[in-house]
C-alpha positions as CSV (number, residue, x, y, z in Angstrom):
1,X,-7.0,16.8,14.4
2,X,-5.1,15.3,11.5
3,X,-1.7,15.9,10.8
4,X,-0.3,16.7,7.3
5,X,2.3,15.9,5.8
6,X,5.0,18.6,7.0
7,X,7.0,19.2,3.5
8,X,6.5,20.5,-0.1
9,X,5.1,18.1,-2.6
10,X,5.4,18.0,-5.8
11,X,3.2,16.2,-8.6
12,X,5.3,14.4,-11.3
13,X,4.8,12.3,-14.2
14,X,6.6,9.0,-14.8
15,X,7.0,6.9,-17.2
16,X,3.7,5.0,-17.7
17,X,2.0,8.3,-18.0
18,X,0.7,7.9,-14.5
19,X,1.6,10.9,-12.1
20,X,3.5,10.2,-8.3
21,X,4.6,13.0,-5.5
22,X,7.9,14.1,-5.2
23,X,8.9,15.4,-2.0
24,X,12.6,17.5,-2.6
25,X,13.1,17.9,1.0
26,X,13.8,14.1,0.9
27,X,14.3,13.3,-2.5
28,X,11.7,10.7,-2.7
29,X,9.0,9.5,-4.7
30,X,5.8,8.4,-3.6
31,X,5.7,6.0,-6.2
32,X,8.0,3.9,-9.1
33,X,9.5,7.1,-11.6
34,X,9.3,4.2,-13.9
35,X,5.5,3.6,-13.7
36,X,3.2,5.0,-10.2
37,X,0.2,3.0,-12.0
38,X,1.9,-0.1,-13.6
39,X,4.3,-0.6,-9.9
40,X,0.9,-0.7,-7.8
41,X,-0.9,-3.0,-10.4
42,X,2.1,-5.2,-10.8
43,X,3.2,-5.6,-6.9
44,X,0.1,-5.2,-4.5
45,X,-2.7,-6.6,-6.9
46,X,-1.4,-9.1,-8.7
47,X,1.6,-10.3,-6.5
48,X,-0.3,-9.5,-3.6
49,X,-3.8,-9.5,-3.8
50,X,-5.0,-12.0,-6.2
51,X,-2.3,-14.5,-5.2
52,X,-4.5,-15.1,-1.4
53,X,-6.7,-17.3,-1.1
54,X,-8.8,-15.8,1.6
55,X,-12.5,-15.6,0.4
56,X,-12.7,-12.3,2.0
57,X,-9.1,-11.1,2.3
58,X,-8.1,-8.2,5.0
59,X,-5.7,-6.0,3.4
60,X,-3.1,-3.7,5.7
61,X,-1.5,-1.5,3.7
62,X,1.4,0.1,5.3
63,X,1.5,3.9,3.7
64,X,-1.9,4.8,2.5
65,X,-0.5,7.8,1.3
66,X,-2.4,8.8,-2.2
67,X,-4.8,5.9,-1.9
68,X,-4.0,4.8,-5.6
69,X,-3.5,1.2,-4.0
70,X,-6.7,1.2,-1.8
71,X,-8.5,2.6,-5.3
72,X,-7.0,-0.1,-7.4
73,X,-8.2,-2.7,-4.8
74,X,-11.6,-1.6,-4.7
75,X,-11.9,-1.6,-8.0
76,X,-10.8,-5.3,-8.0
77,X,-12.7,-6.3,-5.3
78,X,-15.8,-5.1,-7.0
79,X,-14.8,-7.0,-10.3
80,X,-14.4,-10.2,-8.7
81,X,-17.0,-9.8,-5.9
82,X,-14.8,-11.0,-3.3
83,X,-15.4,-8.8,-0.7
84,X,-12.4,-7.2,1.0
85,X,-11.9,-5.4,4.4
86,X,-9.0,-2.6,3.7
87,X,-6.9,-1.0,7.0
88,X,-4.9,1.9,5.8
89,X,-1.9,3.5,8.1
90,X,-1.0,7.1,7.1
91,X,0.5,9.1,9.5
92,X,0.5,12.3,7.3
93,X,-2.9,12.4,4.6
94,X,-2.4,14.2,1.9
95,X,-4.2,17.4,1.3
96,X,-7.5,16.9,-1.1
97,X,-6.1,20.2,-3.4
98,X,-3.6,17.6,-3.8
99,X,-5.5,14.4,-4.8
100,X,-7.4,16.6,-7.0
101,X,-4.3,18.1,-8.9
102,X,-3.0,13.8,-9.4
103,X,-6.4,13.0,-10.8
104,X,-5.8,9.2,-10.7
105,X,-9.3,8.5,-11.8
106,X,-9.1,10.4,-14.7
107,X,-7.0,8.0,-15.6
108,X,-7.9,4.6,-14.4
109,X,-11.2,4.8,-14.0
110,X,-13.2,7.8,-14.6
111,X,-16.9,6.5,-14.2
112,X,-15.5,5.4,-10.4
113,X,-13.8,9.0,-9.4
114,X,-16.7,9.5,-6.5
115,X,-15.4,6.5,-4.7
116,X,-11.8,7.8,-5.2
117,X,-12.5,10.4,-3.0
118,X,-14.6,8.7,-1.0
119,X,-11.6,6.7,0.0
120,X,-9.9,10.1,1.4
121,X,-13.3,11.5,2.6
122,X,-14.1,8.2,4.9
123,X,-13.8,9.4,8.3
124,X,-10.6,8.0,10.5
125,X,-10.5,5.0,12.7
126,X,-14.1,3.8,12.2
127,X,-15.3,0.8,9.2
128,X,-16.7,2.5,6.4
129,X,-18.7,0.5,3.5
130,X,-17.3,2.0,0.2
131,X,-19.4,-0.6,-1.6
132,X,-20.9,-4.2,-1.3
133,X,-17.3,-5.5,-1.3
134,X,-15.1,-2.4,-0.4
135,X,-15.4,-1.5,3.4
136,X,-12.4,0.8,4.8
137,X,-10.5,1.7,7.8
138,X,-8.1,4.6,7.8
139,X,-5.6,4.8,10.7
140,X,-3.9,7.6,11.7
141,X,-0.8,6.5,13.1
142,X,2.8,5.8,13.3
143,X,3.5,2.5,11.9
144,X,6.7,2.2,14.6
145,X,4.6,2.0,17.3
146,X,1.3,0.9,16.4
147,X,-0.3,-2.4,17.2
148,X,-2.2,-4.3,15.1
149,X,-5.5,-5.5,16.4
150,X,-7.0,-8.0,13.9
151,X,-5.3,-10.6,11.7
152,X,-4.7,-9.7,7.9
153,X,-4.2,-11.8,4.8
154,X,-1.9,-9.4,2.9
155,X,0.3,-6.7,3.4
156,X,0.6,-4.1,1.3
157,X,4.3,-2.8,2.5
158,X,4.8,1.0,1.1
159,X,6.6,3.0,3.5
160,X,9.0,5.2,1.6
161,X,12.4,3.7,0.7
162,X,14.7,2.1,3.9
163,X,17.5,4.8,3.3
164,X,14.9,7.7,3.8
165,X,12.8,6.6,6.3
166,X,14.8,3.5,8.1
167,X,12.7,3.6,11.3
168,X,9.6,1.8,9.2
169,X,12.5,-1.2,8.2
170,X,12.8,-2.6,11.0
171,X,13.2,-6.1,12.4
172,X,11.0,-5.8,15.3
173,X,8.4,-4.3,12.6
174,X,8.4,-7.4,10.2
175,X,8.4,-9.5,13.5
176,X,4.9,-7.8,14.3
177,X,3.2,-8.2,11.0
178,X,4.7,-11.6,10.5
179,X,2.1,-12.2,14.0
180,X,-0.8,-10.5,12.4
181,X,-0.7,-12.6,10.0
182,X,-2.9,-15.2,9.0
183,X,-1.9,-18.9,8.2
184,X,-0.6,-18.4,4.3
185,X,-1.0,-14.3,4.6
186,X,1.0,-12.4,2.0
187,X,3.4,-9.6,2.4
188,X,4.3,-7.5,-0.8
189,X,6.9,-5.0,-1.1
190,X,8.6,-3.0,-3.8
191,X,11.9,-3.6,-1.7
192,X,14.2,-6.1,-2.6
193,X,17.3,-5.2,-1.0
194,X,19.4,-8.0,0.8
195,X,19.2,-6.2,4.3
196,X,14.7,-6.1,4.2
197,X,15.1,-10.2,2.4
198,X,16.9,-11.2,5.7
199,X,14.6,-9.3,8.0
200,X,11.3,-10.8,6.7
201,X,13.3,-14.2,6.9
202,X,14.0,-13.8,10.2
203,X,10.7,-12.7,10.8
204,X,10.2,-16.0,10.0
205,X,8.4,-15.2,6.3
206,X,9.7,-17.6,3.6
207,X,10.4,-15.1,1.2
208,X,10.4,-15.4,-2.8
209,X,12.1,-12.8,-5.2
210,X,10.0,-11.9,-7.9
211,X,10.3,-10.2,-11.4
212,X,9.7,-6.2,-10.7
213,X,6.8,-4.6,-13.1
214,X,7.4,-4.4,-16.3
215,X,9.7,-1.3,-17.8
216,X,10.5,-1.3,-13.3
217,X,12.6,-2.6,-10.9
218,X,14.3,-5.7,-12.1
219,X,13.1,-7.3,-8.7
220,X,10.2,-7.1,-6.0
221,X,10.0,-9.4,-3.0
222,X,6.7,-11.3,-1.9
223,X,6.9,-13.5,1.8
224,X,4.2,-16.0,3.2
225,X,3.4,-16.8,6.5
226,X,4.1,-20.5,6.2
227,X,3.7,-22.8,9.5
């Protein structure tokens, strides 16, 4: 049984034209008010993705969420025909009624809108090939107490912001994913804040700010594994 996300959403647009989730009960975004589509391209594919230079990268993306990163990186993979292997950890999937109403194919790709919901229609905890370099694995779970059980090449860090969900910042957390890392593996996060900077160092990350997306945050931050 998989459980949903247990408050209201509600579907904004911000400021690239691109829409997000808005949850009142927390007062959170899902994505950047100042661009959902240009914050993903800008942080997990370009600061992330393309910087690896794994021939076939494993992405864990930490907050799967609406799947626009996991979309955007299939679509990349199958441009560049490296293959990638994609984990995704959502505790709470959002409804499809939901997905439907964003429409994020519409507007990134609409010829590709079958595999978008193939992403959310991919059964849990099992390998699914999307496409010749797309295969996924959705895990439903709670990041705080899960254990990784493969090594990954980048991290795609989403959890909703530190003061609304401060369990998913944690020390202990980074020290985990710092482990499951491969030699040169990248973590990307739209957090910059001094408190998460120290964390990842500690973690033992060396850890580079970076300019945010454009029209975004002034600042992102991007840490390697380095031995």
């Amino acid at each position: 049984m998989l459980f949903q996300f247990p408050y209201a959403m509600n579907i904004e647009t911000t400021a690239d034209g691109s829409p997000t989730l808005y949850v009142p009960e927390l007062d959170e975004h899902y994505h950047s008010t100042k661009g959902a589509l240009t914050e993903s391209r800008h942080i997990f594919i370009e600061m992330g993705l393309r910087q690896s230079t794994a021939p076939c990268p494993h992405v864990l993306e930490v907050g799967f969420g609406t799947g626009l990163n996991a979309f955007l990186t299939l679509l990349d993979a199958d441009k560049s025909r490296r293959p990638v292997c994609y984990t995704g950890i959502e505790l709470h999937p959002v409804q499809t009624t939901t997905l439907r109403a964003l429409d994020y194919p519409a507007l990134i790709c609409p010829g590709r809108t079958d595999d978008f919901y193939r992403l959310h229609e991919a059964p849990w905890e099992t390998d699914v090939a999307l496409t010749p370099h797309f295969t996924l694995r959705k895990v439903q779970a709670d990041f705080t107490t899960w254990t990784p059980d493969e090594t990954y090449d980048v991290v795609y860090f989403d959890a909703f912001a530190p003061e609304k969900q401060p369990s998913m910042w944690a020390g202990p957390l980074f020290d985990r994913l710092y482990a499951s890392l491969s030699e040169g593996g990248i973590l990307t996060t739209y957090c910059a804040k001094g408190i998460v900077r120290r964390m990842l160092q500690a973690a033992g990350f060396h850890v580079e700010r970076l300019p945010g997306p454009p029209g975004g945050k002034r600042e992102i931050l991007r840490a390697v594994k380095t031995i």
